[in-house]
N, C-alpha and C positions, 0 to 999 in steps of 0.2 A: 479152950474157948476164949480167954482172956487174951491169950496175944492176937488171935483173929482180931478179937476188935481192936486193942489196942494197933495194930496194924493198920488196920483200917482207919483208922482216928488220926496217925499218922498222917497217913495217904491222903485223906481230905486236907488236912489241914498242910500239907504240904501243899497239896494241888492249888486252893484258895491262894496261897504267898505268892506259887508260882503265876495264877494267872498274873496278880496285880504286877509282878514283877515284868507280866511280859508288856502290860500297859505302859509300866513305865519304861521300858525299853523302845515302845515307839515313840511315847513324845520324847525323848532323849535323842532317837533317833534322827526325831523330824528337824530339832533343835539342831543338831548335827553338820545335817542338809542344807539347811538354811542358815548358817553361822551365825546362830544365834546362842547368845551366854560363852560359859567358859568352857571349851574343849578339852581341858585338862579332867575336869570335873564331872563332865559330861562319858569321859571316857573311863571313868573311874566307875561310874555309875554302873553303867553297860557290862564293867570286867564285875561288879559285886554281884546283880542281878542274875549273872549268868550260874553260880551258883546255887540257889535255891532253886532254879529249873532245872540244874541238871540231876538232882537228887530227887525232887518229884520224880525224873523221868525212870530213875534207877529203882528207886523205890516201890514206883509202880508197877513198873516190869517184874521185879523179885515177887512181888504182892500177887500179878496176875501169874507167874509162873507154878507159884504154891496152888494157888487157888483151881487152876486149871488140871495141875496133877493129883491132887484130892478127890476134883470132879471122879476125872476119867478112872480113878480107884473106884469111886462109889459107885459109878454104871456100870460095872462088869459085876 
């Protein structure tokens, strides 16, 4: 029961990082567009960000895959 939640605590707390990450990927993006600031920096931004979404997205899927195969044990 403990890694459930602790999994789940994860997963939130991933997901939160991931959103703000994805915010900051559009104003970075918008800034981008509009050649505005340093492009180096801007691009650095974008390659770091990209990171903690893709682990939300890994994490989550792992999370929903347990959780779904548990279900479908428990209904039969």
């Amino acid at each position: 029961m403990k890694t459930k939640n602790v999994s789940f605590l994860v997963t939130v707390i991933l997901g939160i990082i991931s959103a703000g990450c994805l915010v900051l990927s559009y104003q970075v993006g918008d800034d981008i567009w509009n050649g505005q600031g340093n492009r180096e920096v801007q691009w650095e931004m974008l390659r770091i960000s990209f990171w903690p979404m893709a682990a939300f997205h890994i994490v989550f899927f792992v999370n929903a895959t347990i959780l779904l195969s548990n279900w479908r044990k428990g209904s039969k």
